[in-house]
C-alpha positions in Angstrom: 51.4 7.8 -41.7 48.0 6.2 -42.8 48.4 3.2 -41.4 49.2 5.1 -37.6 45.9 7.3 -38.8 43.7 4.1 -39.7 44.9 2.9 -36.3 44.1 5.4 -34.4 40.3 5.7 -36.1 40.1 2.1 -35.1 40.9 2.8 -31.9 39.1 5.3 -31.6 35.8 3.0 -33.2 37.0 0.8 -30.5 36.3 2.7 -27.7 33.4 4.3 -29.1 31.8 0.8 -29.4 32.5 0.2 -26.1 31.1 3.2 -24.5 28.2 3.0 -26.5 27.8 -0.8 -24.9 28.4 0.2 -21.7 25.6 2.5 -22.1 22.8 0.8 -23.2 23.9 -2.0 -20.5 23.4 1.3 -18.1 20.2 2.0 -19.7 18.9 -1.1 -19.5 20.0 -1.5 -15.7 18.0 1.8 -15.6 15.1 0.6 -17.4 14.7 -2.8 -14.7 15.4 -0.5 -11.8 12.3 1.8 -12.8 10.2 -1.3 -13.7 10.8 -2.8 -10.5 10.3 0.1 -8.5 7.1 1.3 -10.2 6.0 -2.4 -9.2 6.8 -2.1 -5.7 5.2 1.6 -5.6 1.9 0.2 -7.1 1.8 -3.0 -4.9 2.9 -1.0 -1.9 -0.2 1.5 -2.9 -2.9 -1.6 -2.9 -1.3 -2.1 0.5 -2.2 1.4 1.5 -5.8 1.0 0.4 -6.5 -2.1 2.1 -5.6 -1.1 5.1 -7.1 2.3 4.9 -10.1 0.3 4.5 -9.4 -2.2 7.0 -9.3 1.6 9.7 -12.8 2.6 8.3 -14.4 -0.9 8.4 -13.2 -1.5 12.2 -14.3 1.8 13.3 -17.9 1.4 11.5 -18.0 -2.3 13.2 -16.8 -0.4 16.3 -19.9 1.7 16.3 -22.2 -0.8 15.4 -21.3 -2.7 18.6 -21.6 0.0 20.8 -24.7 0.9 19.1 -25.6 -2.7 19.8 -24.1 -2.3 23.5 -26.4 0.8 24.3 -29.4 -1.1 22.9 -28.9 -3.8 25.3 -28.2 -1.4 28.5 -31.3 0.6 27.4 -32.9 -3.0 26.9 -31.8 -4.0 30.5 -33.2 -0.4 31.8 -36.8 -0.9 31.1 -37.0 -4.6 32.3 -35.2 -3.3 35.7 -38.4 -0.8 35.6 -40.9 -2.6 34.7 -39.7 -5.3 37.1 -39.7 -2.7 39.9 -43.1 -1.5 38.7 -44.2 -4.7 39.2 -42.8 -5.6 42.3 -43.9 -2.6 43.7 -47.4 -3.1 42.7 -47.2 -6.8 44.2 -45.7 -5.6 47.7 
């Protein structure tokens, strides 16, 4: 009768061993899992910024070159005048 109890504790110790393997092999499946995805979150939030940053820089250089556009029509403006003035104090 002992020997079917000390058997059956064994077994039992078996199993138990082997569950508690499988577990930490879980947990440590787990563990990469999180790692990698905290990885990819962080790289894919450098991503974001950049190109957050990339939208604000090319709408500042967009203004900048229509600020530089209206510059030159206003530019081209007063020589047209002051060409007409001139022409029209010649004629």
């Amino acid at each position: 009768m002992k020997a079917i109890a000390d058997q059956t504790l064994s077994l039992k110790y078996t199993t138990l061993l082997k569950e508690n393997e499988d577990l930490r092999n879980k947990l440590n499946t787990t563990q990469e899992t999180l790692k990698l995805t905290k990885n990819n979150f962080d790289v894919e939030k450098r991503n974001n910024h950049d190109l957050m940053t990339d939208h604000a820089n090319y709408f500042t250089r967009r203004n900048e070159l229509e600020e530089l556009f209206r510059k030159c029509v206003d530019e081209v403006k007063r020589d047209v005048s002051k060409r007409k003035r001139q022409s029209g104090r010649i004629d």
